[in-house]
C-alpha positions as CSV (number, residue, x, y, z in Angstrom):
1,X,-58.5,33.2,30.0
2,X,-56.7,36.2,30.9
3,X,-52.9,36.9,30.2
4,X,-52.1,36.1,34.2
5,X,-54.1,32.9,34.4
6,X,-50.7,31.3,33.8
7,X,-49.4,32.3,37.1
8,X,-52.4,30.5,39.1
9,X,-51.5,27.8,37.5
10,X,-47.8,27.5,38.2
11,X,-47.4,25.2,40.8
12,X,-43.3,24.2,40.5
13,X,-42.1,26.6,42.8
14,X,-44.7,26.0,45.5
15,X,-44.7,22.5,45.9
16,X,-40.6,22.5,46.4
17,X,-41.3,25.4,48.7
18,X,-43.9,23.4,50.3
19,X,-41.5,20.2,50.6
20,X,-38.6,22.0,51.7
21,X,-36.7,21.2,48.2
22,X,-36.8,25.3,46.7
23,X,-32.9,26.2,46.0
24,X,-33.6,29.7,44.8
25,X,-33.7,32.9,46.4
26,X,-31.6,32.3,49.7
27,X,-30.4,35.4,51.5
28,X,-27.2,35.4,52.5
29,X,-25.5,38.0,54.8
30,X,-22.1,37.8,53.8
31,X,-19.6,36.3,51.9
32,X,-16.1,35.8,52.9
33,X,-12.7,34.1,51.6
34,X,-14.7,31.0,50.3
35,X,-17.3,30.7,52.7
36,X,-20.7,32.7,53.0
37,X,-23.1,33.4,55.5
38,X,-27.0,32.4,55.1
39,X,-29.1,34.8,56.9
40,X,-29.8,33.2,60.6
41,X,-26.1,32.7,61.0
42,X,-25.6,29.8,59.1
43,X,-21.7,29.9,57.9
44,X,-21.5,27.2,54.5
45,X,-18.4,26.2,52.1
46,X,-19.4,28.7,49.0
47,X,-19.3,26.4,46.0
48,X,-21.5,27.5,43.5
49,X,-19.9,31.8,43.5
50,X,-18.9,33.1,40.2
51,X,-16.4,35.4,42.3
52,X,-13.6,33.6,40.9
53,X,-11.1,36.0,42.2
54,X,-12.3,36.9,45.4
55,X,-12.6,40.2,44.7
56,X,-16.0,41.6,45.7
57,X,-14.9,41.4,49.3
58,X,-11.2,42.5,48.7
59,X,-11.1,46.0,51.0
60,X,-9.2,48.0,48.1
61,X,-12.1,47.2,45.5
62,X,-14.7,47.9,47.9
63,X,-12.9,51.2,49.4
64,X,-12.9,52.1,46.1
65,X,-16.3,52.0,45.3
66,X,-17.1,53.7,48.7
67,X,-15.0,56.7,47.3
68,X,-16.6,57.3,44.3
69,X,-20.0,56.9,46.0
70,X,-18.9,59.7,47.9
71,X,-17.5,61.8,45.4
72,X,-19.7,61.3,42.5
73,X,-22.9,60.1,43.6
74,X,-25.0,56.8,43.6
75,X,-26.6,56.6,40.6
76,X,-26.2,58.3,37.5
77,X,-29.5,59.2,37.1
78,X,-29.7,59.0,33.1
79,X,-28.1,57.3,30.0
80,X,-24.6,57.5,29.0
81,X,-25.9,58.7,25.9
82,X,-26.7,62.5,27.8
83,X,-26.6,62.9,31.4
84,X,-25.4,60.2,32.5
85,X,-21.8,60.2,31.2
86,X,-18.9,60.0,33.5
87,X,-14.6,60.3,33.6
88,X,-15.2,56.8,35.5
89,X,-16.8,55.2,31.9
90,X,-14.3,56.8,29.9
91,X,-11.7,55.8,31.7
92,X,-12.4,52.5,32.1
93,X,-13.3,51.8,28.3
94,X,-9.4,53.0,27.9
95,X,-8.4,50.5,30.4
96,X,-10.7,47.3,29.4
97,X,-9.4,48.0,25.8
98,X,-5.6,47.9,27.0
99,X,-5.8,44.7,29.1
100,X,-8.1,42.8,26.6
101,X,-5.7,44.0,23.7
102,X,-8.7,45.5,21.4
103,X,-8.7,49.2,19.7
104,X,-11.8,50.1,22.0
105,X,-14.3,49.0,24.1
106,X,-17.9,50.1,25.3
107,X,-18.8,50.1,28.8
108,X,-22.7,49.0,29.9
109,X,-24.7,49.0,33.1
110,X,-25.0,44.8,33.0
111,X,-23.6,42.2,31.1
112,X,-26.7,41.2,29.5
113,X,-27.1,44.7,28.2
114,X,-23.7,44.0,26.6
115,X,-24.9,41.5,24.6
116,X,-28.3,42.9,23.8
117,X,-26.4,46.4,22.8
118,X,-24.0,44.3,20.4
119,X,-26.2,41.8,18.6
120,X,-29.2,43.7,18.7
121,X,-27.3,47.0,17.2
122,X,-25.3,45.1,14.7
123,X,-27.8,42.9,13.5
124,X,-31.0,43.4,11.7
125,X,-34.0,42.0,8.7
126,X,-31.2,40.2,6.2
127,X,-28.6,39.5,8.6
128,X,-28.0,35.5,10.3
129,X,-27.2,34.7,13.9
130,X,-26.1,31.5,14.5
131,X,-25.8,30.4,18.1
132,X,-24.0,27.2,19.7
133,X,-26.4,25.5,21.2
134,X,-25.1,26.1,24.7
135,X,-24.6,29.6,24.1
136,X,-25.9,32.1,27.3
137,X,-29.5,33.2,27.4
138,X,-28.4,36.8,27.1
139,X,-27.2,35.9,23.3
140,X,-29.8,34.6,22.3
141,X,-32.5,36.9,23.4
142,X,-30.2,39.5,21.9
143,X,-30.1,37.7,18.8
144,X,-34.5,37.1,18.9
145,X,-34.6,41.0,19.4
146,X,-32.1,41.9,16.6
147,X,-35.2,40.7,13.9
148,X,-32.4,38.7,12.3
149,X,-33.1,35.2,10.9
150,X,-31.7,33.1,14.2
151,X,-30.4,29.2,13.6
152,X,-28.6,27.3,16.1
153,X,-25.6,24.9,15.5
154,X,-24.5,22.2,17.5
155,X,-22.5,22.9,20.8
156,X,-18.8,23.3,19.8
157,X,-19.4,21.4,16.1
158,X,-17.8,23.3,13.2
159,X,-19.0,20.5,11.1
160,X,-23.1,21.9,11.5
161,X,-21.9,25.4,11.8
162,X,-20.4,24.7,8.2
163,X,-23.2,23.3,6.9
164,X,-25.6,25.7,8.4
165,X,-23.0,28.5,6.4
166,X,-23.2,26.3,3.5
167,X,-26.7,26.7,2.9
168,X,-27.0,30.3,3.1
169,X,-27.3,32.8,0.1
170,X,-25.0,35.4,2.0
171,X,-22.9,33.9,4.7
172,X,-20.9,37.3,5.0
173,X,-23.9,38.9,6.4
174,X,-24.0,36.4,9.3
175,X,-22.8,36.7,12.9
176,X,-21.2,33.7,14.7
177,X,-22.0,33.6,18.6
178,X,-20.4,31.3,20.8
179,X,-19.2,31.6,24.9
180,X,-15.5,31.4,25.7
181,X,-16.0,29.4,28.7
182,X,-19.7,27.7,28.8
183,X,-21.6,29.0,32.3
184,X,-23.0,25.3,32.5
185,X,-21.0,22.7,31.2
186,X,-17.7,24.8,32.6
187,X,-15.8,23.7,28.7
188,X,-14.5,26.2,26.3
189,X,-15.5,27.1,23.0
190,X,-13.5,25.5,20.0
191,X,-11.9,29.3,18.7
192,X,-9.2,28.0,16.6
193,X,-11.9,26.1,14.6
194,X,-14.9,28.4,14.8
195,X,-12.3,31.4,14.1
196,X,-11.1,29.3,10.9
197,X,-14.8,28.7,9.4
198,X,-15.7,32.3,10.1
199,X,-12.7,33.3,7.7
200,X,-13.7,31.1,5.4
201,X,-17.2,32.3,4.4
202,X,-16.3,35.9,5.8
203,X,-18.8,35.9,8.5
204,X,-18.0,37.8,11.8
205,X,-17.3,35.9,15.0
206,X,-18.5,37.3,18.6
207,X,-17.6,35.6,21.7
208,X,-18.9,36.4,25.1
209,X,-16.2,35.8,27.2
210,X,-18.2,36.5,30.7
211,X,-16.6,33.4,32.7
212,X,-13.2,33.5,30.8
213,X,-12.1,36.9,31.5
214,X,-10.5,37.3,34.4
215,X,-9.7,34.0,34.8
216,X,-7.7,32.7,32.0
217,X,-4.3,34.0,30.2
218,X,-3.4,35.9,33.1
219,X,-7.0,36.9,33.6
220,X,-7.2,38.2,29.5
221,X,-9.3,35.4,28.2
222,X,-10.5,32.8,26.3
223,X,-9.5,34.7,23.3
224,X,-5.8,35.2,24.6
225,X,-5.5,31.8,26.2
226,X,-5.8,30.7,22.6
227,X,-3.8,33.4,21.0
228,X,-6.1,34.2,18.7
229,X,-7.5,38.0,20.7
230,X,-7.0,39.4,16.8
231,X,-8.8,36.8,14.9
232,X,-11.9,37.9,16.7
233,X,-14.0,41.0,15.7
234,X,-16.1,41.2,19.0
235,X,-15.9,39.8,22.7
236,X,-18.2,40.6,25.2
237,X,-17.5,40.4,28.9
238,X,-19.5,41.0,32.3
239,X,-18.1,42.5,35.6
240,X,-20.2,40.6,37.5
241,X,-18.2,37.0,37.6
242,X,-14.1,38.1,38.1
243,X,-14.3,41.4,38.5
244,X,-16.5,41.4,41.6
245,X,-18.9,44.0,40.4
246,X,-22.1,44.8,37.8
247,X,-21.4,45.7,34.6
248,X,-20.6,44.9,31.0
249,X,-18.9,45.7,27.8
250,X,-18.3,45.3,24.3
251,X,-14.5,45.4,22.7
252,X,-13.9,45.7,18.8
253,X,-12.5,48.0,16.6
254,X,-12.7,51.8,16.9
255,X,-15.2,52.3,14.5
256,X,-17.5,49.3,15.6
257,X,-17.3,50.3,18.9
258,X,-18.2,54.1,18.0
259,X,-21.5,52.4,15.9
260,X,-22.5,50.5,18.9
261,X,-22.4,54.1,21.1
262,X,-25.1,55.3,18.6
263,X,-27.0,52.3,17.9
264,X,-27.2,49.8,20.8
265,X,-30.6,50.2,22.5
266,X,-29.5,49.3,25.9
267,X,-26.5,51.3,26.1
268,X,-28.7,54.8,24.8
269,X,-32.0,53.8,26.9
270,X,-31.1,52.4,30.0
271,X,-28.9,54.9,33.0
272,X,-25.3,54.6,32.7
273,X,-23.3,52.0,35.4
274,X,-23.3,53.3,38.9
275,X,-19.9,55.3,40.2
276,X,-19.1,52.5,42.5
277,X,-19.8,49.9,40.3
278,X,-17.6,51.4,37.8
279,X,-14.9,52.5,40.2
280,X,-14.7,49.2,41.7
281,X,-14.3,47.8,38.3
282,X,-11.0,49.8,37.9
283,X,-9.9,48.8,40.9
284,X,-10.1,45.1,40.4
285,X,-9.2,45.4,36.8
286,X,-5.6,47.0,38.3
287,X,-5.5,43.9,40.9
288,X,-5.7,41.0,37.8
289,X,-3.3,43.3,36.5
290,X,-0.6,42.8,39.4
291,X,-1.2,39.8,41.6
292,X,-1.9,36.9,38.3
293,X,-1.6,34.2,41.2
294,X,-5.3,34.5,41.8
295,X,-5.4,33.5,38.0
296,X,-3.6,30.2,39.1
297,X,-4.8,29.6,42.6
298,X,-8.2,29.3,41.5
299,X,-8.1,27.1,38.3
300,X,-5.8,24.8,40.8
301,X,-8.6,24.6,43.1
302,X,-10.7,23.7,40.3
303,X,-8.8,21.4,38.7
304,X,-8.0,19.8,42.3
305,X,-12.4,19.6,43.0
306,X,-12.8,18.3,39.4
307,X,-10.2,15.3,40.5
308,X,-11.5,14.6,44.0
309,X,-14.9,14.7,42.9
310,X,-14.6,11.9,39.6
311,X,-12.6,9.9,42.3
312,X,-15.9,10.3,44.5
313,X,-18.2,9.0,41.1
314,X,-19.2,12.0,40.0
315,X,-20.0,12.6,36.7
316,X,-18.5,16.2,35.9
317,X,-19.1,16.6,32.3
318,X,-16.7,17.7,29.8
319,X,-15.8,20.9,32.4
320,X,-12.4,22.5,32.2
321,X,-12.4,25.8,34.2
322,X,-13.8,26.7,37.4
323,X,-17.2,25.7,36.6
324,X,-17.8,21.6,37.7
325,X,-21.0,20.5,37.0
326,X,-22.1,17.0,38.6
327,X,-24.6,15.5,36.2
328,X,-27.9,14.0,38.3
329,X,-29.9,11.8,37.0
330,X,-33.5,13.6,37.3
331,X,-35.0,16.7,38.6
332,X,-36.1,15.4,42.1
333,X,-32.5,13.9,42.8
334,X,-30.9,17.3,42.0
335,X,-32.9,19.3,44.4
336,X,-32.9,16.3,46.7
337,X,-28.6,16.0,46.3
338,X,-28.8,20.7,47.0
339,X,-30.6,20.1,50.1
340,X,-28.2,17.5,51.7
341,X,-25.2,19.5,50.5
342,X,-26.7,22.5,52.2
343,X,-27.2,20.5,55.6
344,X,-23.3,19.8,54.9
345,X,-22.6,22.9,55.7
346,X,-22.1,23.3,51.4
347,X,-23.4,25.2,48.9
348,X,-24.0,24.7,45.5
349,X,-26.6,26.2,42.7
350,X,-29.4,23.7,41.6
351,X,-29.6,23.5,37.6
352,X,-32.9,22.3,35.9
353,X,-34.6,22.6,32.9
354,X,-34.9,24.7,31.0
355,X,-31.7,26.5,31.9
356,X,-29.8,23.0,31.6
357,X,-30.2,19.3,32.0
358,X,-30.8,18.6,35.5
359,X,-27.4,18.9,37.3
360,X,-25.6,21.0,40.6
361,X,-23.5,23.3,39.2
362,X,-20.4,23.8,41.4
363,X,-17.5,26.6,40.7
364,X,-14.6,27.5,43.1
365,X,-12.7,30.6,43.4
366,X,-9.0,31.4,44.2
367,X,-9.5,32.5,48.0
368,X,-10.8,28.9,48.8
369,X,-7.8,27.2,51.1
370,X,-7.2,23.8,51.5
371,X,-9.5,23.5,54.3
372,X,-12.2,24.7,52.8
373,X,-12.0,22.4,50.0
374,X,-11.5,19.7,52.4
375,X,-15.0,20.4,53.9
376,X,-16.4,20.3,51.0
377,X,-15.1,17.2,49.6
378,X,-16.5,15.4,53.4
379,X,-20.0,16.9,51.9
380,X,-20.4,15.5,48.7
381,X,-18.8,12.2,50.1
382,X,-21.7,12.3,52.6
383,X,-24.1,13.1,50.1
384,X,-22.8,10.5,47.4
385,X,-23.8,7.9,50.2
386,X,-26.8,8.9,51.1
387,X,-28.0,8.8,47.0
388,X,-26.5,5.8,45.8
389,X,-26.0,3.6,49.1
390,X,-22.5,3.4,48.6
391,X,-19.6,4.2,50.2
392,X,-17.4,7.2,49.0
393,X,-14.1,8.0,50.4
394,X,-12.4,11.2,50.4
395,X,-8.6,11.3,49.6
């Protein structure tokens, strides 16, 4: 059998296309203040964006990327590393490492590049990752391609992360990985707890703080929200969730930071982020700065969903942030529950295995009104019906 007999033999995507049950791939044509537009003019109630602040559509972040477009380019055409270097990068390495309250940071074209360029360049043959169970696929990729010796503990338990610590011969030559805010269960990490086992075998703690910058603390983080930004060596963060953009980067001490310029694999062989991507970065990163009520509005809206939505019997997990997930039972009911929220008039992201147990991941953002979350609320009433055969109310 050849390498791509594999892909004849994948049927899952074809037979939900073929039954009208395929959540992936949609086009949309635009996205507004908490609605979006399917292509064919279709206007929904946007419930699965990680645009938590609105501000991919705000005019001043996209006038600014339109402005260095014009001035600088499109592309960069080349790594960081030579060509591809820019005041843009520089700048807004000065900037992230102000805000986030590290010495330095360390600005990449994605997020996942982030997390390949830290774990990968830090770690190597002799070193330890351990990974929460839950942690981001990014990490542990990053941690398979670092040729360390890669163990998992279980989600949030400093109990098994102890015991995994316990049984190693050099514990300080191990890196701790955990998310700030988990993409699909929507909790946060346990810091004050992983931050105090880390001290006590002298291992080094990273924390990719994708969903959790931006949003909490004022838009500073998980790390801040628990006051603990200088107990932690290394966070990592994207631009694509908050900040409305693409992007990534890595914050640590100066000297880390300066290791990771000449040793991360992604940041030296892959082009350096786009002008506009970078500009409108800045842009947002200056709005968090000044108008914190979109820190608020949006973990109110969430909070308000998560509410309404357990009143409805939903079963939203452990979730604290603007990620709700609604637990489904199998994987037939969650694409079944997707398609009638989408004939609502409301959208949501269909999660199944292996990415997570089978569930509809919902998240909300600060620009959704009350309206809006009205609408939405009338759509999974509608839809709780139609599954179970029972009534649901919406208050």
């Amino acid at each position: 059998m050849s390498i791509l007999s594999k892909c004849e033999s994948y049927t899952r995507a074809r037979e939900a296309r073929e039954n009208g049950l395929y959540p992936y791939f949609l086009n949309f044509d635009s996205h507004g203040a908490g609605t979006a537009r399917l292509t064919g003019g279709r206007d929904v109630v946007m419930c699965g964006s990680n645009d938590y602040l609105g501000l991919s559509t705000d005019p001043r972040v996209t006038e600014a990327a339109a402005t260095a477009a014009r001035r600088y380019g499109a592309g960069c055409t080349g790594s960081r590393f030579l060509n591809g270097n820019l005041d843009l990068h520089d700048h807004l390495e000065q900037e992230l490492a102000k805000f986030f309250g590290k010495p330095a940071a360390l600005v990449l074209t994605t997020g996942y590049q982030a997390n390949l360029g830290a774990i990968s360049g830090l770690c190597g043959p002799g070193d330890t990752v351990l990974l929460d169970k839950e942690a981001h696929a990014s990490l542990i990729d990053a941690a398979r391609l670092s040729r360390a010796d890669v163990q998992w503990f279980a989600h949030n338990d400093t109990i098994d992360l102890t015991s995994k610590l316990d049984r190693l011969s050099q514990p300080s030559r191990t890196l701790v990985v955990g998310d700030g805010v988990y993409s699909m269960e929507g909790d946060l990490c346990s810091l004050p707890e992983l931050a105090r086992v880390c001290r006590a075998y002298d291992a080094t703690l990273l924390v990719d703080d994708a969903h959790g910058a931006g949003v909490l603390a004022e838009g500073r983080g998980t790390c801040a929200h628990y006051g603990l930004t200088d107990e932690v060596p290394l966070i990592t963060l994207t631009f694509s969730k908050a900040f409305g953009s693409i992007g990534g980067a890595v914050l640590g001490d100066e000297q880390v930071i300066d290791y990771l310029r000449h040793h991360a694999r992604s940041l030296m062989f892959s082009a350096g982020a786009s002008p506009s991507n970078t500009a409108s970065v800045l842009e947002a990163l200056s709005i968090v700065r000044s108008e914190t009520w979109r820190c608020d509005a949006v973990v109110a809206n969430a909070d308000h969903m998560r509410q309404e939505l357990m009143a409805l019997g939903y079963d939203v997990g452990a979730s604290c942030t603007p990620i709700v997930p609604i637990k489904i039972r199998d994987e037939l009911s969650t694409l079944l529950a997707w398609k009638l929220l989408l004939a609502q008039g409301v959208y949501v992201n269909a999660a199944l295995p292996p990415a997570a147990t089978p569930r509809l991941r919902t998240s909300y953002t600060a620009m959704q009104t009350d309206d809006h979350l009205r609408r939405a609320l009338a759509g999974f009433a509608a839809v709780r019906e139609q599954l179970s055969g029972t009534p649901a109310r919406v208050t």
